[in-house]
N, CA, C and O atoms as a GROMACS GRO file, in nm:
protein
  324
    1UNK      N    1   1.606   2.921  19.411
    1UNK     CA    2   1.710   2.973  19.498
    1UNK      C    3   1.718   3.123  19.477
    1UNK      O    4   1.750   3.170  19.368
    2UNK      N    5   1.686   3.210  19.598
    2UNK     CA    6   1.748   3.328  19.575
    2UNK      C    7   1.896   3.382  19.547
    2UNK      O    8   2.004   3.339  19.589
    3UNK      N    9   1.863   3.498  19.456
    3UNK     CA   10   1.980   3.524  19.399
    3UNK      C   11   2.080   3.645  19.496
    3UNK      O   12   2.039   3.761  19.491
    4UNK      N   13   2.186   3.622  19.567
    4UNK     CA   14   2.252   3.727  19.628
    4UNK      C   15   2.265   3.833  19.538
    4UNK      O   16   2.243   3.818  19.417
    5UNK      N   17   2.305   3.956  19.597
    5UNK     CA   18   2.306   4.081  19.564
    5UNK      C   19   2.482   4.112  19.525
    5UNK      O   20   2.570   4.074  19.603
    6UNK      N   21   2.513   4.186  19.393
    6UNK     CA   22   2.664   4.162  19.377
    6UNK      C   23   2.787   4.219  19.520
    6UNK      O   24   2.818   4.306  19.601
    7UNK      N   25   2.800   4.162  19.496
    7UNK     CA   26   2.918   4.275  19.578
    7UNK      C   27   3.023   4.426  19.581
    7UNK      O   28   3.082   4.459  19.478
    8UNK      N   29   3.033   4.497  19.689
    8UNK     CA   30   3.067   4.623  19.654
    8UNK      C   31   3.196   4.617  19.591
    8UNK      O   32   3.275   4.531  19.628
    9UNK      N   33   3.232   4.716  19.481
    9UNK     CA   34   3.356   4.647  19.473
    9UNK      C   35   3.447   4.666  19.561
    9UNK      O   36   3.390   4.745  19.636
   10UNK      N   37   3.567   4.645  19.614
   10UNK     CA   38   3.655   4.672  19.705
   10UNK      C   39   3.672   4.789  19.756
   10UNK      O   40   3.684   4.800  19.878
   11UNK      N   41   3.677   4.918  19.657
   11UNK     CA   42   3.728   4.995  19.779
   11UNK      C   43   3.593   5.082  19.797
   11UNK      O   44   3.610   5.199  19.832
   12UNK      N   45   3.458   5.035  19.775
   12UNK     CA   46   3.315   5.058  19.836
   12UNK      C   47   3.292   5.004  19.928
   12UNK      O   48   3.199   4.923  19.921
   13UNK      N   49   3.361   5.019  20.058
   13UNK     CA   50   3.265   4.898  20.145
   13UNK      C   51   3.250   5.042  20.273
   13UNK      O   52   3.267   5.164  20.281
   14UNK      N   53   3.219   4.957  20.333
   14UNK     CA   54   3.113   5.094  20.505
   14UNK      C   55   3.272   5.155  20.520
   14UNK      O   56   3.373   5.086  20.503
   15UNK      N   57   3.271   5.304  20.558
   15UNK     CA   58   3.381   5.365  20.581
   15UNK      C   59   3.433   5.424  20.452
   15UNK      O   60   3.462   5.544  20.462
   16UNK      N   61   3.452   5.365  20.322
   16UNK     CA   62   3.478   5.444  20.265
   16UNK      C   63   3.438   5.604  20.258
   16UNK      O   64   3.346   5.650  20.325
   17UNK      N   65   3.501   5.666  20.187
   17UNK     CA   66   3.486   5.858  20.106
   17UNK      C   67   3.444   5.818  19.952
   17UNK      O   68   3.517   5.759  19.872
   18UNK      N   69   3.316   5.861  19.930
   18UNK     CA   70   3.304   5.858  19.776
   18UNK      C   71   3.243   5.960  19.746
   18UNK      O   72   3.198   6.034  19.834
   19UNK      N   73   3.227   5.986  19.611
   19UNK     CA   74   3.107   6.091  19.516
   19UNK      C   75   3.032   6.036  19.482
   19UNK      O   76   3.014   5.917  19.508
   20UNK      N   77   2.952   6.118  19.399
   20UNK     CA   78   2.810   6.047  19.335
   20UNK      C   79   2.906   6.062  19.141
   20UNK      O   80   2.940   6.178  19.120
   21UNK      N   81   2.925   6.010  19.080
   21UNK     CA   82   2.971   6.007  18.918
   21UNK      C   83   2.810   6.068  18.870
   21UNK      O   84   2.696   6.022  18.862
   22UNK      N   85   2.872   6.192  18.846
   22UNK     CA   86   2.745   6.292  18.761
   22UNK      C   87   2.686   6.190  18.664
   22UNK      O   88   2.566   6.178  18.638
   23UNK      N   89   2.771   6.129  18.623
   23UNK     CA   90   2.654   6.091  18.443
   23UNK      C   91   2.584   5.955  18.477
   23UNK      O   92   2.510   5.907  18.391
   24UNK      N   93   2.602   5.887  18.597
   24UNK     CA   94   2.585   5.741  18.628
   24UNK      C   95   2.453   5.822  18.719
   24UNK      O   96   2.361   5.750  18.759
   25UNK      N   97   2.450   5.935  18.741
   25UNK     CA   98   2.307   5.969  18.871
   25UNK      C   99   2.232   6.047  18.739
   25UNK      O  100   2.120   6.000  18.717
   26UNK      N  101   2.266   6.138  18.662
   26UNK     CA  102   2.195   6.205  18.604
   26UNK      C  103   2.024   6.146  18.531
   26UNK      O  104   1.918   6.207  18.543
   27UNK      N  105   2.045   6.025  18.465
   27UNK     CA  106   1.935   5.982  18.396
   27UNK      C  107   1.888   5.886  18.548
   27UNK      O  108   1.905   5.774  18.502
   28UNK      N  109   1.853   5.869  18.656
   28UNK     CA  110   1.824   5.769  18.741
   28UNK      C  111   1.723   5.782  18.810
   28UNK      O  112   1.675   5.891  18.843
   29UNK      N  113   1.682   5.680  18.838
   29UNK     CA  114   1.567   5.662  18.925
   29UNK      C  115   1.541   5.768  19.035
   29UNK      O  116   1.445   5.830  19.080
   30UNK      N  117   1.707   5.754  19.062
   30UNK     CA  118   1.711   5.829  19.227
   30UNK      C  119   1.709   6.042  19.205
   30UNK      O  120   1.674   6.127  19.287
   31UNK      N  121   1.768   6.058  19.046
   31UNK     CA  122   1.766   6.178  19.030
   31UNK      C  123   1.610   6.217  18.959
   31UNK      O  124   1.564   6.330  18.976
   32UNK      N  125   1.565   6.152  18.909
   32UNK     CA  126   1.432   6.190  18.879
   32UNK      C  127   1.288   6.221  18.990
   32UNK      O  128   1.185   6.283  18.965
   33UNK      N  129   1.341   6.134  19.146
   33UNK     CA  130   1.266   6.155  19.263
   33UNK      C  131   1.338   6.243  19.343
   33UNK      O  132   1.318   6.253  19.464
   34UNK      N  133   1.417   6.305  19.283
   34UNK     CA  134   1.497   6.431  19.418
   34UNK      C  135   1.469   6.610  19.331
   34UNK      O  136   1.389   6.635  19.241
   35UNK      N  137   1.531   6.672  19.375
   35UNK     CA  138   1.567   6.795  19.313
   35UNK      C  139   1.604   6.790  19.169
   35UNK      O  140   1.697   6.725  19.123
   36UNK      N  141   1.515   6.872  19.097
   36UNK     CA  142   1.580   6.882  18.947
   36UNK      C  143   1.739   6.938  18.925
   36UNK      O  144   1.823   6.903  18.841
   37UNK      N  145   1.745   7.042  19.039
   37UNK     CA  146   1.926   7.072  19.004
   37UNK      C  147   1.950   7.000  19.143
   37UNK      O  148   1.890   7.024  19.248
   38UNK      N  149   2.075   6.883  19.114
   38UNK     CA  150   2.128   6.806  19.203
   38UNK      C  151   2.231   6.894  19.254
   38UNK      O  152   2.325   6.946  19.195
   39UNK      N  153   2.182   6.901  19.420
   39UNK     CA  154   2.370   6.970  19.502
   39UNK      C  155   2.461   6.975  19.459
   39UNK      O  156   2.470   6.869  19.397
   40UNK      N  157   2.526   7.016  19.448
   40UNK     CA  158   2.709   7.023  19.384
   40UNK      C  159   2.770   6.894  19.499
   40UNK      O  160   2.852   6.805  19.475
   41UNK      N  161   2.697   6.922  19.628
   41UNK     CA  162   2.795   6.885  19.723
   41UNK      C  163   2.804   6.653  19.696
   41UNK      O  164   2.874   6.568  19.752
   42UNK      N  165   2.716   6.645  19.608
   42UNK     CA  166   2.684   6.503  19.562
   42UNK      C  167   2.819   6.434  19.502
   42UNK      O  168   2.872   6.325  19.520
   43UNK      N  169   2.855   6.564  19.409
   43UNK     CA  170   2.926   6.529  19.301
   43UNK      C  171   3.122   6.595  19.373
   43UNK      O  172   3.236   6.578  19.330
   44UNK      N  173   3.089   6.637  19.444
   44UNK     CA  174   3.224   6.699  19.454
   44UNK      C  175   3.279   6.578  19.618
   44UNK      O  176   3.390   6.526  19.632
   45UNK      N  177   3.162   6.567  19.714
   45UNK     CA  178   3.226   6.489  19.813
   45UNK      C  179   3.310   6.547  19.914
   45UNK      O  180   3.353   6.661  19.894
   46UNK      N  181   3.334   6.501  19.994
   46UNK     CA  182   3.349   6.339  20.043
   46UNK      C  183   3.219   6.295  20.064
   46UNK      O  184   3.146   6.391  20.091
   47UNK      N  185   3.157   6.180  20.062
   47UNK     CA  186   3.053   6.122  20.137
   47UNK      C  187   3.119   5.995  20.214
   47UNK      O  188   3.223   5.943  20.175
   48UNK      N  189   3.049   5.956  20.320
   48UNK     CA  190   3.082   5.844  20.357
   48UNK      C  191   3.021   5.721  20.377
   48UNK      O  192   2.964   5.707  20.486
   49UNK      N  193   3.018   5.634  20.304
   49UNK     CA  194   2.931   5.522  20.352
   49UNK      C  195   2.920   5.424  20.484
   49UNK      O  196   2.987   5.335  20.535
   50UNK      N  197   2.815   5.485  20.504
   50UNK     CA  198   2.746   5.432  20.627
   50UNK      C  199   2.748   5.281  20.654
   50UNK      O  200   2.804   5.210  20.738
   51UNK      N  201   2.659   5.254  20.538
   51UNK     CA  202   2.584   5.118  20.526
   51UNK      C  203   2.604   5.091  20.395
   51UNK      O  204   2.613   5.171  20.302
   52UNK      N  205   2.613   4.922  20.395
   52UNK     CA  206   2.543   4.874  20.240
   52UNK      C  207   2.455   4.779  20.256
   52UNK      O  208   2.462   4.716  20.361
   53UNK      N  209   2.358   4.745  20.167
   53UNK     CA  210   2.278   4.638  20.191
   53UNK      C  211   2.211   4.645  20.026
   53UNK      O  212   2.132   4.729  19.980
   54UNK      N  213   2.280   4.515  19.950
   54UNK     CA  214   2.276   4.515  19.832
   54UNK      C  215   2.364   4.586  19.771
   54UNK      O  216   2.482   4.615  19.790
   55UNK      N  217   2.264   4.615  19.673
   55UNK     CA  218   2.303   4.697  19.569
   55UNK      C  219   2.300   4.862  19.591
   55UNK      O  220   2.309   4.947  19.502
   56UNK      N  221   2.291   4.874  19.680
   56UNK     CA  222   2.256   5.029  19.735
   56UNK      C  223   2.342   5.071  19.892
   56UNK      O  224   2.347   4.986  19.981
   57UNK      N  225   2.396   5.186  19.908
   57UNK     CA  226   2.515   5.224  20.012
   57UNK      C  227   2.421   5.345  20.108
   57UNK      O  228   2.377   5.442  20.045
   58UNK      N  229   2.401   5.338  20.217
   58UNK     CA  230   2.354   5.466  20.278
   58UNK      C  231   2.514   5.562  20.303
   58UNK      O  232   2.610   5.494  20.337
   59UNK      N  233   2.532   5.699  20.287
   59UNK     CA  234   2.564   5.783  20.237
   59UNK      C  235   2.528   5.882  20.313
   59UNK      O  236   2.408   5.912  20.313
   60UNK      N  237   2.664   5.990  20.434
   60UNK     CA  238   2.652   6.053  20.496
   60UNK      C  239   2.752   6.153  20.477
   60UNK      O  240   2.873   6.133  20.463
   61UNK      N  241   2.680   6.283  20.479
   61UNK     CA  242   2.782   6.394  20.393
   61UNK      C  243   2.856   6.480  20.532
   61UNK      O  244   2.824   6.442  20.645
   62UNK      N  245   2.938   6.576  20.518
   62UNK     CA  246   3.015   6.657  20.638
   62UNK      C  247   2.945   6.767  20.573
   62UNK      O  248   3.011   6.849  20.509
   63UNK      N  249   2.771   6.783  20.586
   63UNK     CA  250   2.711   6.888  20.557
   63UNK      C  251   2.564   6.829  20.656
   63UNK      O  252   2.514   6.719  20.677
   64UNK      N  253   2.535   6.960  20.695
   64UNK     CA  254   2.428   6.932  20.765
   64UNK      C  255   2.283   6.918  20.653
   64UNK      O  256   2.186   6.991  20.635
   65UNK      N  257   2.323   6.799  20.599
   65UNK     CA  258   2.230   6.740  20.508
   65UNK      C  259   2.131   6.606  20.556
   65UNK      O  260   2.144   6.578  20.675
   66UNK      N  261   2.076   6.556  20.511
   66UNK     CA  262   2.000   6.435  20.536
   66UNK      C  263   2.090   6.310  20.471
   66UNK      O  264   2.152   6.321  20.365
   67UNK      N  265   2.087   6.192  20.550
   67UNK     CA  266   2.170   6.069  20.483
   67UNK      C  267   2.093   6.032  20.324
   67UNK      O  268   1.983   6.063  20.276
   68UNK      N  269   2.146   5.994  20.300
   68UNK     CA  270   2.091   5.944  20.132
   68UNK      C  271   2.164   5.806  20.121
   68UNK      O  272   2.273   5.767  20.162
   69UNK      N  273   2.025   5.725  20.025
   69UNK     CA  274   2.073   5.607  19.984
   69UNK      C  275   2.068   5.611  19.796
   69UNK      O  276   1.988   5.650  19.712
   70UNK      N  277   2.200   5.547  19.798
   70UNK     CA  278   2.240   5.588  19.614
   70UNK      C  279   2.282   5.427  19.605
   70UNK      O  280   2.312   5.373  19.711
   71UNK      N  281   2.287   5.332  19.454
   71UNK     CA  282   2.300   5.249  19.426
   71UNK      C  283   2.476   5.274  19.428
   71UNK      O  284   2.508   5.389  19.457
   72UNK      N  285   2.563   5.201  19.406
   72UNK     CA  286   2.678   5.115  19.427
   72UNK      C  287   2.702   5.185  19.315
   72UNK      O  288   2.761   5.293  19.325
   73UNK      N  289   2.655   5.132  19.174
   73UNK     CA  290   2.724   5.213  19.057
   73UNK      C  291   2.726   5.346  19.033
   73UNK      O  292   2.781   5.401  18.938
   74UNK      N  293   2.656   5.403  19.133
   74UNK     CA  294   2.644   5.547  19.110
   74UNK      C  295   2.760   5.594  19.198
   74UNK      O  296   2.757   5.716  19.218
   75UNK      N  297   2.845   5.540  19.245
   75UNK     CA  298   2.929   5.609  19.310
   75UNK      C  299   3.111   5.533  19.241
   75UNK      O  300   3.155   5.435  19.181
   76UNK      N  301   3.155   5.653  19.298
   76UNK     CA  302   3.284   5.629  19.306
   76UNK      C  303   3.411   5.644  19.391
   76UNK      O  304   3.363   5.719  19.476
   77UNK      N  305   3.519   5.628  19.423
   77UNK     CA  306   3.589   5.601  19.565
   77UNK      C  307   3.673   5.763  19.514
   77UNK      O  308   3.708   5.792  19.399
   78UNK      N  309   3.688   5.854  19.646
   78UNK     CA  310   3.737   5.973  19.619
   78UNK      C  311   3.946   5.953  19.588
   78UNK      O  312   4.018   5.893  19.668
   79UNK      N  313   3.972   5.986  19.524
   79UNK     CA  314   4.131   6.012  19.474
   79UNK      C  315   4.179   6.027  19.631
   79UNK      O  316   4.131   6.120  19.696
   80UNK      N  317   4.258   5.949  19.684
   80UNK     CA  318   4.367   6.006  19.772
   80UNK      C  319   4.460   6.125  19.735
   80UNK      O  320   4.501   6.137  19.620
   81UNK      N  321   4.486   6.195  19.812
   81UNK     CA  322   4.555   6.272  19.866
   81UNK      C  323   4.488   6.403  19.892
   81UNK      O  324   4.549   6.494  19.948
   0.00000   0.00000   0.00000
């Protein structure tokens, strides 16, 4: 039996505003195949998630940047207000 993929936690789902959590991207798969100095704009946000599918969120910035796909734990939901 295949095994489903966990779920986002609640307040990760499509539509959310999140960041990237510096120390959860720093050692990663995804930062070792990008730019050695990661954007500021990763870590500071808003991003918005697009999509999820799995374990991984596509990720669209209010910068004329390219979408990015980052795993679930690498992110976090931005502070209201």
């Amino acid at each position: 039996m295949a095994e489903s993929a966990p779920a986002a936690p609640p307040s990760l789902k499509k539509g959310a505003l999140v960041r990237v959590n510096r120390i959860a991207y720093t050692n990663s798969l995804e930062a070792g195949a990008s730019d050695p100095v990661p954007p500021g704009y990763l870590f500071e946000g808003p991003g918005e998630i697009l999509a999820i599918q799995g374990e991984h969120a596509q990720l669209r910035w209010r910068l004329p940047v390219p979408d990015v796909w980052l795993r679930l734990d690498q992110l976090e939901a931005m502070p209201a207000g």
